[in-house]
C-alpha positions as CSV (number, residue, x, y, z in Angstrom):
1,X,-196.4,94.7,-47.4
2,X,-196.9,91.1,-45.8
3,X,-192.6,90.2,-46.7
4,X,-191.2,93.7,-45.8
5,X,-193.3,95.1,-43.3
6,X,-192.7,99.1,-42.9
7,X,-190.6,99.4,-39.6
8,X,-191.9,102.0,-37.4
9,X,-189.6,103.0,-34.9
10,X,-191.3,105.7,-33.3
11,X,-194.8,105.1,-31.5
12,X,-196.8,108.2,-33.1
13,X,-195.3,107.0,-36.9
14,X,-196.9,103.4,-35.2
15,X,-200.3,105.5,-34.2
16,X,-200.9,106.8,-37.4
17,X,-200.2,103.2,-39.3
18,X,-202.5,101.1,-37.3
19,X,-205.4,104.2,-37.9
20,X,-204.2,104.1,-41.8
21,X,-204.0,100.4,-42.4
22,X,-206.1,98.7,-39.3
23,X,-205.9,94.8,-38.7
24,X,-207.1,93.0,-41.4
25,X,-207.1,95.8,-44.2
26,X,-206.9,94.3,-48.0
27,X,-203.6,95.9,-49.9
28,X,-203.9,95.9,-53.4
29,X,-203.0,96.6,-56.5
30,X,-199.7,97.1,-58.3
31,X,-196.4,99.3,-57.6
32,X,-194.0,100.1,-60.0
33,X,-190.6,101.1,-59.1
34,X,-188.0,102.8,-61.6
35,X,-184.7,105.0,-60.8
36,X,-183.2,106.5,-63.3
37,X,-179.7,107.9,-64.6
38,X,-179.1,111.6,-64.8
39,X,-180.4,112.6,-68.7
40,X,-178.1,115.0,-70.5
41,X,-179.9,118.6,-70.4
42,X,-181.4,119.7,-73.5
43,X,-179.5,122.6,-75.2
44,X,-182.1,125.0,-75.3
45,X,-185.5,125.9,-73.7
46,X,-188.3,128.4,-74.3
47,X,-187.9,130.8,-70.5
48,X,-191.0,132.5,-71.3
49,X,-192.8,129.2,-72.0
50,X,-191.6,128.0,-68.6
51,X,-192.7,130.2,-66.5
52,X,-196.4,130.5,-68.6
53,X,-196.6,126.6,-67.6
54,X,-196.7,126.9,-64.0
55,X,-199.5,127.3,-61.9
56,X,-199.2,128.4,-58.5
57,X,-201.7,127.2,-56.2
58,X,-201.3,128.0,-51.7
59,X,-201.4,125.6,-49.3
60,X,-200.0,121.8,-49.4
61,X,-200.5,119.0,-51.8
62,X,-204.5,118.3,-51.8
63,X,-204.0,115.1,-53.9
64,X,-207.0,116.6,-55.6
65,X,-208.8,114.2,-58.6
66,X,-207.3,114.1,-61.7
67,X,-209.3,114.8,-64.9
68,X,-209.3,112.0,-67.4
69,X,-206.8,112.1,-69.7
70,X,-204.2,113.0,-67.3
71,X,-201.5,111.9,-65.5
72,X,-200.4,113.7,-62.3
73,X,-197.3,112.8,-60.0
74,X,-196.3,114.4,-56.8
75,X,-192.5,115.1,-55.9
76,X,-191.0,113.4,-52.6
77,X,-188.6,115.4,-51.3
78,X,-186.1,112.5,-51.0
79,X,-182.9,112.1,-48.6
80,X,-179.8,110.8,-51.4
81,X,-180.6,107.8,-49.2
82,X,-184.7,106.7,-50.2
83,X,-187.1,107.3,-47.4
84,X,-184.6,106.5,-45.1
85,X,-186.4,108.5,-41.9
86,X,-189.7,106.9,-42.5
87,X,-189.8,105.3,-39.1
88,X,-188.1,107.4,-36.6
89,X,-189.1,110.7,-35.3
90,X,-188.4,112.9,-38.1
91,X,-191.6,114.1,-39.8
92,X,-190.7,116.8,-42.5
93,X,-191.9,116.6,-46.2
94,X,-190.6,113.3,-47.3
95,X,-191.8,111.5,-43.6
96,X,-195.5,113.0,-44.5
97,X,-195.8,111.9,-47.3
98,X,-194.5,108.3,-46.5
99,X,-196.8,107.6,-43.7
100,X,-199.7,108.7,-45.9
101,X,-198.2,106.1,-48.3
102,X,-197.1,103.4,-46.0
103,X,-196.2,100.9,-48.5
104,X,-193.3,103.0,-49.5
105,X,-191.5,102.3,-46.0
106,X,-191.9,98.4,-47.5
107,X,-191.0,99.4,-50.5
108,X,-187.4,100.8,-48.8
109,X,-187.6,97.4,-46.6
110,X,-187.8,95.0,-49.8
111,X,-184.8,96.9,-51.6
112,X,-182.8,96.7,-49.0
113,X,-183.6,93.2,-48.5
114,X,-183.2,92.6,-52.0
115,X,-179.9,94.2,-51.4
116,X,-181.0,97.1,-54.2
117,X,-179.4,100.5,-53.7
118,X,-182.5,102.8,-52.1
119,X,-181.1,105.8,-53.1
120,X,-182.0,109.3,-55.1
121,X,-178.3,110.1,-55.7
122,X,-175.3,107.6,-56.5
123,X,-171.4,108.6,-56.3
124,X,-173.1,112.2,-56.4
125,X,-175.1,112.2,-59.5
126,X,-178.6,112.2,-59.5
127,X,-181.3,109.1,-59.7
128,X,-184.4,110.3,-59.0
129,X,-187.0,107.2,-58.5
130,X,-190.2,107.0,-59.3
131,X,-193.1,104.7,-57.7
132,X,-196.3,104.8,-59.5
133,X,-199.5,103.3,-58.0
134,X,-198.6,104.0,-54.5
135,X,-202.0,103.9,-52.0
136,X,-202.5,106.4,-49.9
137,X,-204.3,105.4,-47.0
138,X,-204.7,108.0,-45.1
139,X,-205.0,112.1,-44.7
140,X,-202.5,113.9,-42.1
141,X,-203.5,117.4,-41.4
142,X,-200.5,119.1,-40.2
143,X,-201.5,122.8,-39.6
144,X,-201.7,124.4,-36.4
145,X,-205.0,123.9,-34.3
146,X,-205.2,123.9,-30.7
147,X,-208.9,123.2,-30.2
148,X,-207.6,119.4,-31.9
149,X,-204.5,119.5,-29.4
150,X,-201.8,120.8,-31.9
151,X,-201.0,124.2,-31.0
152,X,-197.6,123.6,-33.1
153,X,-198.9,122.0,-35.6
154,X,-197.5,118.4,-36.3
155,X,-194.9,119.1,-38.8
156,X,-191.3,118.6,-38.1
157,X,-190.4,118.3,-34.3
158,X,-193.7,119.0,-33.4
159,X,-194.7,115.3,-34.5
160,X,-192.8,113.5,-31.8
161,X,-194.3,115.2,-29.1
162,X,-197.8,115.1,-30.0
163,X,-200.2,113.1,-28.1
164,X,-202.1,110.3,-29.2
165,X,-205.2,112.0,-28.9
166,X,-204.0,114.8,-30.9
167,X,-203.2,112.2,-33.5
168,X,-206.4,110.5,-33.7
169,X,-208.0,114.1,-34.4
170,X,-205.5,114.6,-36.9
171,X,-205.2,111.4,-39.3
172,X,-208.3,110.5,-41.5
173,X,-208.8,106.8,-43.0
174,X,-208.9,107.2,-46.8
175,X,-211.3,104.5,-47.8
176,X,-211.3,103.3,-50.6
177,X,-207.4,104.5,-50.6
178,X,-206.4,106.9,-53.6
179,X,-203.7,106.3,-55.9
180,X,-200.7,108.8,-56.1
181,X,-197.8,108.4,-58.7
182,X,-194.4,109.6,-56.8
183,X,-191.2,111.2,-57.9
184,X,-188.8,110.9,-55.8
185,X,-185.4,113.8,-56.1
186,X,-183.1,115.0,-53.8
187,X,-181.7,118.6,-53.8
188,X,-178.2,119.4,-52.9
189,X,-178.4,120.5,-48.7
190,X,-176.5,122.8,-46.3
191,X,-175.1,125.1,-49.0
192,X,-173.0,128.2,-48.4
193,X,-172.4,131.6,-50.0
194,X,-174.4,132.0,-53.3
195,X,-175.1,129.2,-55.7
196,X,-171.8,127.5,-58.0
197,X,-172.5,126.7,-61.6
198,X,-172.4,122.8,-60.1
199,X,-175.2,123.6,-57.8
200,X,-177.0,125.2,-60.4
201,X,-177.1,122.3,-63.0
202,X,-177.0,119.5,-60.1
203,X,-180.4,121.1,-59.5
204,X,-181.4,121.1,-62.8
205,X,-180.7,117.9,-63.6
206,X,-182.3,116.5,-61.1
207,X,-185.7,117.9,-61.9
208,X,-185.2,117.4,-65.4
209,X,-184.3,113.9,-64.7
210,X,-187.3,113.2,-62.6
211,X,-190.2,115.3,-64.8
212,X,-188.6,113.8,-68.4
213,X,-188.6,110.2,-66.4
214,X,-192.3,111.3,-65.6
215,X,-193.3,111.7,-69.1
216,X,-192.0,108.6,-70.7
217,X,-193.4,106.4,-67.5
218,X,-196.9,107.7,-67.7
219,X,-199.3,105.1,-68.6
220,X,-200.3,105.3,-72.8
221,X,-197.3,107.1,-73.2
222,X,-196.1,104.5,-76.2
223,X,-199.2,104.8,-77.3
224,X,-201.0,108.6,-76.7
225,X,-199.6,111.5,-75.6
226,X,-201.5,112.0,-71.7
227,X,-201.2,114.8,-70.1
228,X,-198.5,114.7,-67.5
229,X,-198.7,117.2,-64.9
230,X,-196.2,117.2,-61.8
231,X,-197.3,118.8,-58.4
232,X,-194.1,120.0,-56.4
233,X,-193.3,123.0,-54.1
234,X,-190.3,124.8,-52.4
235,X,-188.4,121.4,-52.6
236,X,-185.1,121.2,-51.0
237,X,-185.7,124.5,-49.1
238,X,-187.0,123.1,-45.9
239,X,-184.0,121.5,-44.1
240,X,-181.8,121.3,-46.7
241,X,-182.2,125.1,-46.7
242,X,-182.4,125.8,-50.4
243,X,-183.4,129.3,-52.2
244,X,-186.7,129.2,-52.8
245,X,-187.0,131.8,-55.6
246,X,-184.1,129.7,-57.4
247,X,-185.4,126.3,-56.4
248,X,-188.8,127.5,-58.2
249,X,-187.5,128.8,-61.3
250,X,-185.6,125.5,-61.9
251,X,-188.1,123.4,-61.6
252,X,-190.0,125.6,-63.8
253,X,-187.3,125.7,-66.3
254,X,-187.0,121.8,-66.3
255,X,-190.8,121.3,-66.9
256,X,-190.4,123.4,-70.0
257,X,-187.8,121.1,-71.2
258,X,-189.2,117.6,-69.9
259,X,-192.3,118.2,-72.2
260,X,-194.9,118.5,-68.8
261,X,-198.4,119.5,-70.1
262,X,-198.2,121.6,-66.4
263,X,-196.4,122.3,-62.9
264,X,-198.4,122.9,-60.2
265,X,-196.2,124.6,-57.4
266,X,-198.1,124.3,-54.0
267,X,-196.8,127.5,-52.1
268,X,-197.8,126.2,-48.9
269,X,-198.2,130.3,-47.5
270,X,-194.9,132.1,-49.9
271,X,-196.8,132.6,-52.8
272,X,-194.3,135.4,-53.4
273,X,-191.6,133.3,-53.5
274,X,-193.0,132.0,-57.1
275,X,-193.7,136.0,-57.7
276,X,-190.0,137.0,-57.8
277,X,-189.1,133.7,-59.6
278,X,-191.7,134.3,-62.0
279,X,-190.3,137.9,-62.9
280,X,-186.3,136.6,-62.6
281,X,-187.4,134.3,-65.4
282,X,-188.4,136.9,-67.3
283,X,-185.2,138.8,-67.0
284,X,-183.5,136.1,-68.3
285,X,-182.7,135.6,-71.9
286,X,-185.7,136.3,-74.2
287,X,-184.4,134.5,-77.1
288,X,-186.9,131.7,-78.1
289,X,-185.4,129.1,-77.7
290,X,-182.4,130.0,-75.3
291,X,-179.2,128.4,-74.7
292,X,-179.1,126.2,-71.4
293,X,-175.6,126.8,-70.5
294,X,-176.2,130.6,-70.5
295,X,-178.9,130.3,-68.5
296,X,-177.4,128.4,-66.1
297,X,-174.3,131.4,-66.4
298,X,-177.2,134.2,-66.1
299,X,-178.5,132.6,-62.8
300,X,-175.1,132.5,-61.2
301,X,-174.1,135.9,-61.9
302,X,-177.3,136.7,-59.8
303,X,-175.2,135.8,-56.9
304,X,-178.2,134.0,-55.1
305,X,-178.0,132.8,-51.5
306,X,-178.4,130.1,-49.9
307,X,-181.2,130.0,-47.3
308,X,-181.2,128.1,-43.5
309,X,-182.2,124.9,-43.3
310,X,-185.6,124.9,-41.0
311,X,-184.0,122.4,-38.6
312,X,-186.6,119.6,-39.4
């Protein structure tokens, strides 16, 4: 933070930094950074197990406390190029998340400097990265409330236009700060027409990449087995207008097969989204365990569309 400095480009991303990390705040602690190669998919995987490991839960990440024992990590919905909007106007998913965890804009400054590749996806494969021990410094409610002077809410476009007031209502100091563990994937964006076999195992390769990575980079994992539990949602179906009900069921597919303890999907208001991917899954093949490939065949037979990106 003192070497690579997060550049904000944008006064409200400069706002909510100065409320998150006034003059003179102490930084601390260690972050560990780790991308990884695409892992070769598992042959088989137990559906109905799969979709019996999920737990749906509405609303947004709450960052909630994690039991002893456990080990829980949060998915950024990454750019192929890593946090690469942090600073400028942009406030979907990935920005959120950033400027509640404003030591990962110096984490992009310090690759880059480093010249490092800050990427999620190189020469198209995926490389999810994972940063564990990240601060989070502050709380950013998002949600519509006009009585605090966001009638639109402040995610997306809405952000650039807030006032400062607004912003001040909005952002909460997190003191001490709380500890998140991060993995950062990238979806495939802008698709067409239903979902291609590629798609289809892009996706899951991705997720498994970053859930397996999860496991085998949680702390006493050469030593115990924790409990590693991942927190995602509808990722890669904001502006990169993914399925949702597709999106779901492979990440539910590859938490069965990276060995999670759990999946927490936060359905942030399309609970039923998870409902109809819950009940595709269990359409599938019931064979215990079932062959990947055909899986992956059975899904694109479904003919499922892509979605619209959401223009943030």
């Amino acid at each position: 933070m003192a070497e690579h400095p997060p550049v904000l480009r944008h006064p409200n991303k400069r706002l909510v930094f100065e409320i998150a990390c006034p003059a003179g705040s102490a930084v601390s602690g260690t972050l560990t950074y780790t991308r990884w190669k695409a892992m070769p998919l598992p042959a088989e995987v137990a559906v109905r197990a799969a979709a019996e490991r999920v737990e749906a839960r509405d609303g947004l990440y709450d960052y909630a406390p994690v039991p002893a024992g456990a080990v829980h990590w949060h998915v950024n919905f990454a750019d192929p190029e890593l946090f690469v909007a942090y600073g400028s106007a942009l406030f979907a998913q990935d920005e959120v998340q950033v400027a509640e965890h404003p030591v990962l804009g110096a984490l992009r400054e310090a690759l880059v400097a480093e010249g490092r590749r800050a990427v999620t996806v190189q020469d198209r494969v995926p490389a999810p990265v994972l940063v564990r021990g990240v601060e989070r410094r502050c709380r950013i409610e998002t949600g519509r409330n006009a009585a605090e002077g966001r009638p639109d809410g402040l995610y997306g476009k809405a952000f650039a236009g807030a006032s400062a007031e607004a912003l001040r209502r909005a952002v909460t100091r997190l003191e001490p700060p709380a500890i998140t563990n991060l993995i950062a994937m990238a979806a495939p964006a802008y698709g067409r027409g239903s979902y291609q076999a590629r798609e289809v195992d892009f996706i899951l390769t991705t997720a498994y990449t970053g859930f397996r990575a999860a496991v085998l980079e949680s702390p006493g994992a050469g030593e115990s087995v924790p409990m590693v539990v991942v927190h995602t949602g509808f990722w890669g179906c904001g502006a990169f207008g993914g399925n949702r009900v597709l999106m779901a069921a492979l990440q539910a597919l590859a938490a069965e097969m990276a060995g999670l303890h759990g999946m927490v999907l936060h359905t942030a208001g399309s609970a039923g989204a998870w409902t109809q991917a819950k009940a595709m899954l269990g359409e599938l093949d019931s064979r215990t365990p079932a062959s990947v490939p055909a899986l992956i065949q059975q899904l694109v037979a479904r003919r499922l569309e892509w979605g619209v990106s959401d223009g943030n």
